[in-house]
Every structure is written in C-alpha cells, then in structure tokens.
SEBA-382595 format. One line per 10 residues: number of its first residue (from 1); their letters; for each residue x, y, z of C-alpha. Coordinates in nm, 2 decimals, padded with zeros to 4 digits, m for minus. Layout:
residues N
NUM = A = X/Y/Z  ...
end
This chain:
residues 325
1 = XXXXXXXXXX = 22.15/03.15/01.94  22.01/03.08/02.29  21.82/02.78/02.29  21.53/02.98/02.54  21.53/03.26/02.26  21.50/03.06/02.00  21.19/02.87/02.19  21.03/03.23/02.24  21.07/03.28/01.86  20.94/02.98/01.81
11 = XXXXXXXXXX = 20.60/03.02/01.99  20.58/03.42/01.85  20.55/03.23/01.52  20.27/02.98/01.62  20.08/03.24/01.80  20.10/03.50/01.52  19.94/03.25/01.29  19.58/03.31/01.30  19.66/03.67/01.28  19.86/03.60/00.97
21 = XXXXXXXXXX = 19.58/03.38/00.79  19.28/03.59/00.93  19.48/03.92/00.83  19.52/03.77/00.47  19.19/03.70/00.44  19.06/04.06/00.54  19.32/04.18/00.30  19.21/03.94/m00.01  18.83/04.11/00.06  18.89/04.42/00.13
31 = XXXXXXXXXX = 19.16/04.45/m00.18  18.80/04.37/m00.40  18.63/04.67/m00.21  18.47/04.52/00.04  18.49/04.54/00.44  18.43/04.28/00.65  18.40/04.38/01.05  18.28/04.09/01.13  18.59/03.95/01.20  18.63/03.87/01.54
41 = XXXXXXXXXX = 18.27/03.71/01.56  18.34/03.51/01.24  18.65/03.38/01.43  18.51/03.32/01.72  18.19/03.10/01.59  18.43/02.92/01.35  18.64/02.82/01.63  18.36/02.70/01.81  18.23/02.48/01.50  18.53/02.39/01.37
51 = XXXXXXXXXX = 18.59/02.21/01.76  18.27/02.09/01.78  18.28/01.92/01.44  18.60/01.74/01.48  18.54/01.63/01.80  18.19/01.48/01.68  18.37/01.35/01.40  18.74/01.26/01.54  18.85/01.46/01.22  19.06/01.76/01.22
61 = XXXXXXXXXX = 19.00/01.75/00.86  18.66/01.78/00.91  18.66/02.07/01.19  18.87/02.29/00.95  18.66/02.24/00.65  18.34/02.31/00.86  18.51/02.66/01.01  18.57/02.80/00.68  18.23/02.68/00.55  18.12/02.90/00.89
71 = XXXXXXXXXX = 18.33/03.20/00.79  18.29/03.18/00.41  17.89/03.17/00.47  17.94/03.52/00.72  18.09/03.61/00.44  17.85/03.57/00.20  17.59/03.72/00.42  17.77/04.10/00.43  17.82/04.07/00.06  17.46/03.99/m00.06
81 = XXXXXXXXXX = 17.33/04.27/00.22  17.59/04.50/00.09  17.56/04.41/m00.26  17.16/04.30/m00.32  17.01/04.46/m00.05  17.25/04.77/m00.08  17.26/04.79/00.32  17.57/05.00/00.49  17.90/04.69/00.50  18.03/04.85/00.79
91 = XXXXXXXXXX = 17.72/04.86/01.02  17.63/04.50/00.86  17.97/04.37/00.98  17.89/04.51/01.31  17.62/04.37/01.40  17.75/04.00/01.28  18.02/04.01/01.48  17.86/04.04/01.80  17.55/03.79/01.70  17.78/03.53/01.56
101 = XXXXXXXXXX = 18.01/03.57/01.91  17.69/03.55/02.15  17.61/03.24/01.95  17.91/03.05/01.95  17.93/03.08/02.34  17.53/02.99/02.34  17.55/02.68/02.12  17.94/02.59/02.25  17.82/02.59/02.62  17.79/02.18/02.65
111 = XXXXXXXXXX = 18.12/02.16/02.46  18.31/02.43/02.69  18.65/02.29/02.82  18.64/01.89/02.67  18.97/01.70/02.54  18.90/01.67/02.12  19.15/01.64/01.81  19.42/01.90/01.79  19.67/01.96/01.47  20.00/01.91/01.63
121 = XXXXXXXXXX = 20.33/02.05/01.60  20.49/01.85/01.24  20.88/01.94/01.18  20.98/01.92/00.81  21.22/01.67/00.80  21.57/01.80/00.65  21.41/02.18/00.66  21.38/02.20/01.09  21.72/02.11/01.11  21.89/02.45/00.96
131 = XXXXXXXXXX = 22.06/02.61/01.21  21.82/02.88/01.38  21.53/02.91/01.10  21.49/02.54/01.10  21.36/02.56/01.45  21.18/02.86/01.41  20.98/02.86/01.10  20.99/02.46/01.03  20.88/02.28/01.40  20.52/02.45/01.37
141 = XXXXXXXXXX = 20.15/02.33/01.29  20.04/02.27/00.97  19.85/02.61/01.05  20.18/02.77/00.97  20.30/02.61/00.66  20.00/02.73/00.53  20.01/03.06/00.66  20.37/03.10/00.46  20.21/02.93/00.14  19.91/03.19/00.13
151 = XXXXXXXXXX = 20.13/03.51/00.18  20.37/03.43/m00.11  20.09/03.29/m00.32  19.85/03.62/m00.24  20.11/03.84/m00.35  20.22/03.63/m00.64  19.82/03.65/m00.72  19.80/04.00/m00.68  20.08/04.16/m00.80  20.19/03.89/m01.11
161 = XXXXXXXXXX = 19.89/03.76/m01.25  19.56/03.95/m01.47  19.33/03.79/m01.19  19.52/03.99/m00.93  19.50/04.32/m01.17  19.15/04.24/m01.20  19.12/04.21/m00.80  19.25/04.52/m00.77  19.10/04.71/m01.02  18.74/04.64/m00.85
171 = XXXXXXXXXX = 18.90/04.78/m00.54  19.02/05.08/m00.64  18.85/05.18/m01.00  18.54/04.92/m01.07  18.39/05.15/m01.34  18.72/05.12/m01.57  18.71/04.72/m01.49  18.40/04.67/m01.58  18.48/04.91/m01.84  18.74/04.64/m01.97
181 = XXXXXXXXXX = 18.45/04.35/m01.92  18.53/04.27/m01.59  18.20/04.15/m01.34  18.25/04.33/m01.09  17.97/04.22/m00.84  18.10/03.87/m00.88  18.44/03.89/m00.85  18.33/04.08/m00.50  18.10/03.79/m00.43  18.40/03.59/m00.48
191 = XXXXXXXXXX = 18.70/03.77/m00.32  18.49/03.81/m00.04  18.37/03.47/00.05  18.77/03.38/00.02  18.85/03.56/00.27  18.54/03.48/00.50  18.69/03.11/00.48  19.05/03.25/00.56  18.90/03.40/00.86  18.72/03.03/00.91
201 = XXXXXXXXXX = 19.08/02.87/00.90  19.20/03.09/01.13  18.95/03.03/01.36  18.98/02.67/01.35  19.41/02.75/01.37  19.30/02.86/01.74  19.03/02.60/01.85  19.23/02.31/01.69  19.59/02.38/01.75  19.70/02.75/01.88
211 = XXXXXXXXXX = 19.47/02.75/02.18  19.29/02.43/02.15  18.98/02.34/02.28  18.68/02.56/02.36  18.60/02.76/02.65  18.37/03.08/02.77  18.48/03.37/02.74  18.65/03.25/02.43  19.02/03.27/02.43  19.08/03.44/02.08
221 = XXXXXXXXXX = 18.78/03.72/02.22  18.92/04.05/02.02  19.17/03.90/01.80  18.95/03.99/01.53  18.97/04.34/01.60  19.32/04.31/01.59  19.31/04.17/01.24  19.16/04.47/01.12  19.41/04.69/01.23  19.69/04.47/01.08
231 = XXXXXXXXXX = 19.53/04.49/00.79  19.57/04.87/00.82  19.90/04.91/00.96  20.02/04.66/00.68  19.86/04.87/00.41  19.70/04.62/00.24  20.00/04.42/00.14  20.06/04.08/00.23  20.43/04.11/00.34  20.38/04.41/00.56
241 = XXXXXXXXXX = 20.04/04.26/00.65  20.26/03.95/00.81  20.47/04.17/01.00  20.24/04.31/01.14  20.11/04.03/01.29  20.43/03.88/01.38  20.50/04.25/01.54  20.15/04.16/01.79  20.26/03.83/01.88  20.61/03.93/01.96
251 = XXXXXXXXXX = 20.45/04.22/02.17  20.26/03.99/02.33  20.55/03.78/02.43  20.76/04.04/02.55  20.44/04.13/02.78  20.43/03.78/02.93  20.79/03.76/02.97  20.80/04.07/03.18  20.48/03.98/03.39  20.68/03.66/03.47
261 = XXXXXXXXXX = 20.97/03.85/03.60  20.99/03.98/03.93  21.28/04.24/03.82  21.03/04.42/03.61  20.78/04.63/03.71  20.58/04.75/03.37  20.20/04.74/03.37  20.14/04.45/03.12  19.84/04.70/03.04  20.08/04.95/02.87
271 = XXXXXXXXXX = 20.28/04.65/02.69  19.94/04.58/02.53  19.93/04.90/02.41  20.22/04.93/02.25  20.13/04.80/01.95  19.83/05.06/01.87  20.07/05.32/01.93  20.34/05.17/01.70  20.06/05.12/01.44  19.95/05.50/01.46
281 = XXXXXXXXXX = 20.30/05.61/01.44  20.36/05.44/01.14  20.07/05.57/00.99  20.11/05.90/01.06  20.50/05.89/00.97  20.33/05.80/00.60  20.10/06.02/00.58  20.31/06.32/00.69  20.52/06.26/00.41  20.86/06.20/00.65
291 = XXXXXXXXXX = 20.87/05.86/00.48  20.87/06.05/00.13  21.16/06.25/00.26  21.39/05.97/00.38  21.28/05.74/00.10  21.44/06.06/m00.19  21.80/05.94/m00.05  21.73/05.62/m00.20  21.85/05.50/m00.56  21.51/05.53/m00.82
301 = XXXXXXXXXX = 21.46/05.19/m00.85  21.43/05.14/m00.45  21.24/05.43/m00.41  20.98/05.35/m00.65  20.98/04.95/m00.47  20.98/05.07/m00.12  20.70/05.36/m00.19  20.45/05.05/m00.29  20.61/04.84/m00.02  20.52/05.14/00.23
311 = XXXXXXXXXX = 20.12/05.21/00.06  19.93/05.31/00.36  19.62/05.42/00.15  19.30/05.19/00.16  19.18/05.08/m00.18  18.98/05.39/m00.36  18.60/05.16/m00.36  18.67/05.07/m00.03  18.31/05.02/00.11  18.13/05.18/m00.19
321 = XXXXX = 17.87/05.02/m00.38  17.93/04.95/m00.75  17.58/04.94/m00.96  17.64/04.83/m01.37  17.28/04.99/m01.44
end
C-alpha cells in the first residue's frame, strides 16, 4: 500500500480517537437511561484542565486524571438534578454545556497557546511492524490503545457479563430490574459518572496529544455534538459506535485533502456535511424496514447477528425518571 495512504490512515485513526472514547462514554450512560448533552462543554472544560494541570504539574498523568475528574464531576451534576431534583436531563445537559464551554475559555485565557506536556506517538514494538495494520493501528498515542481496549472491553461488559444485563436492563426496563433486586438509581449514578470521565479522557486525548495545547476558540469546539450523533448513528453499540467515528474523521480527511488540491473544486462546506446525510440515511434505511428486507436473504443465524448489529432504536428509559416509591 502507498506509503502517503497509509500516512492518511494513520492520522484518520489518531483524529478519530476522542470521538471513539467520548462516543463510548455517551454510549456506557445513555445504555443506563440517561442522556448527557453536555458533551461538547464537558470536553471542552476537560481539555482546558487537563492542559492546565499537566503543564502546572509537568505530568501528563496528572492532566488526564484531572480531565476525567472534570468530566466525571459534570456528570455527576445531570444525574443528581435528573435523579434528586427530578429536573428535565436534556435541558440540564444543555445548559452545562454552554456554561462549562464559556468557562474553560474564561479561566484558560492566561494559558491560551503555551508549550506544555503532550502524550506522544508510542509504536508497539513487534506489533507496528505488520505489514499495513502495524502502521496504522500500532504507531499511535497511548489515546488509541486505549480507545481499542475500551470498545472490546464495553462490549465484552455489555453483552457477556450480568453487570452488562444489569446495565441494560435499567436502560430499557428498570421496573423488571429492580423487580429482580437491581438499584436502579445507583447503577445510573454510576454508569453515568463512567462515562462523564470517558468524555474527560477524551478531552484531555485533544488538549494533550490530538490537538495539543490550548487555544480560544477551542479547537475540539462542536466535537461534542458530533459524539452525540455517533452515538445515534452507531445505535448504541460499541462496534458500530467506532465506525462511526472513524467514518467522521475519514470524512474529514477527505475534506482536507480536497481543499489542498487545486484540481478539485468541492465546497469543503458540503464535504462537512456529508456525514449528517450519511447518518440520516442510515437511519432511515432502518427504520423503513429496507434493511429487514435485504437482511431475509441471509442464513438465520446471520440474520438474527446482524439485526442486533444493525439496532437503531434508543434504549426504552431513555431520559425517563425511575422512582422505587
């Protein structure tokens, strides 16, 4: 393969990280029946603190521990208003995202555009030298590896284990688990601090290695938003959740490949859109029932793996409040 290709494939992969670990996260909560839009502020302030504190400390260590303390404690917030104080998640999450955004550019101002610590590129040794994936997959950031360790191990949790049953069952039916003496409430509390410190990581994966540094406007501004949709198009599933992200990134690419190239003359505006479309498509292709059709050509066994592969519904307590009174 062409060493330039291979290069682009490469940085598609580093830059769809944050998505990937961000995305995750949103899934993990939302999968316990709880939404978190506060997304693209959580990432936003956490990228801010999580530069700030390894640069006061010389610690990346420390910078990516205090983001997801930042994004578990956002987090926290939406599910004791949602939970305790029984207020509306989404216009909660709302209003966090803009306050914690405002404030990272307000408390990052003196800190805007200074050298600090950055996680850099670390090749596994034996692993970066297969031919083609080596380069691709195994020359990234720590960021990465984890990125690949949380979507096998989320699935594995959700899909394999009783805690995953359990994490889905308050998702979709939390009468018949607490029914089965499952908390409910906690395990929400839980899931959904989880994935306000995945959203942390990812924020730090931009200010500490992806784009690193800080400056104002942020650079990761709206990435958040995209997370959301990911989480969406990917329907809830880890796999389909990473290729959705890896879809963005190599969209995004292909966008600033063609606005480097004088041959080509395609708005870059339209190449950003082209991944909304794609996502609505998809959506609509499911829940037309096309999918259905094409998928009754199939053997039973694959139908029956690719109809959950394919879920495109969100979890049945999505955004409902569960009361054991």
């Amino acid at each position: 393969m062409n060493d330039e290709l291979i290069n682009v494939l490469s940085s598609i992969v580093a830059n769809a990280t944050p998505l990937v670990i961000a995305s995750l996260g949103e899934t993990i909560t939302e999968r316990a029946g709880v939404t978190n839009l506060s997304l693209d502020g959580s990432i936003i302030l956490a990228a801010m603190v999580g530069f700030v504190a390894a640069l006061v400390s010389q610690s990346a260590i420390v910078g990516v521990i205090a983001a997801m303390l930042v994004g578990a404690l956002i987090a926290l917030l939406i599910a004791v208003s949602a939970i305790e104080l029984r207020q509306d998640q989404v216009a909660i999450g709302f209003v966090l995202t803009l306050l914690a955004a405002d404030l990272a550019q307000f408390l990052g101002t003196a800190y805007t555009r200074i050298p600090g610590p950055q996680v850099l590129t670390t090749p596994i040794p034996l692993l970066e030298n297969i031919p083609v994936i080596g380069p691709i997959f195994f020359s990234q950031s720590i960021f990465a590896y984890i990125s690949y360790v949380l979507v096998f191990g989320l699935w594995y949790w959700m899909f394999r284990t009783r805690q995953g049953l359990a994490l889905r069952a308050v998702g979709e039916r939390p009468e018949a688990a607490f029914a089965r003496g499952t908390n409910v409430n906690r395990l929400r509390y839980l899931y959904t601090m989880a994935g306000g410190a995945l959203v942390g990581l990812a924020g730090a994966a931009y200010s500490l290695s992806v784009k690193a540094g800080w400056a104002t406007p942020p650079n990761m501004q709206g990435d958040g938003w995209i997370a959301l949709a990911i989480v969406i198009f990917g329907g809830w599933h880890p796999f389909r959740v990473v290729l959705g992200a890896y879809l963005f990134a190599g969209l995004r690419a292909l966008a600033s490949v063609i606005q480097r190239s004088p041959d080509i003359d395609i708005p870059v505006v339209l190449l950003n859109g082209v991944p909304w479309v794609l996502m609505i498509v998809t959506l609509l292709l499911v829940s037309s029932g096309a999918v259905e059709r094409l998928l009754r050509v199939l053997p039973r066994p694959a139908q029956k793996w690719m109809r959950n592969f394919l879920r495109s519904d969100p979890p049945a307590a999505l955004g409902t409040r569960f009361d054991s009174q």
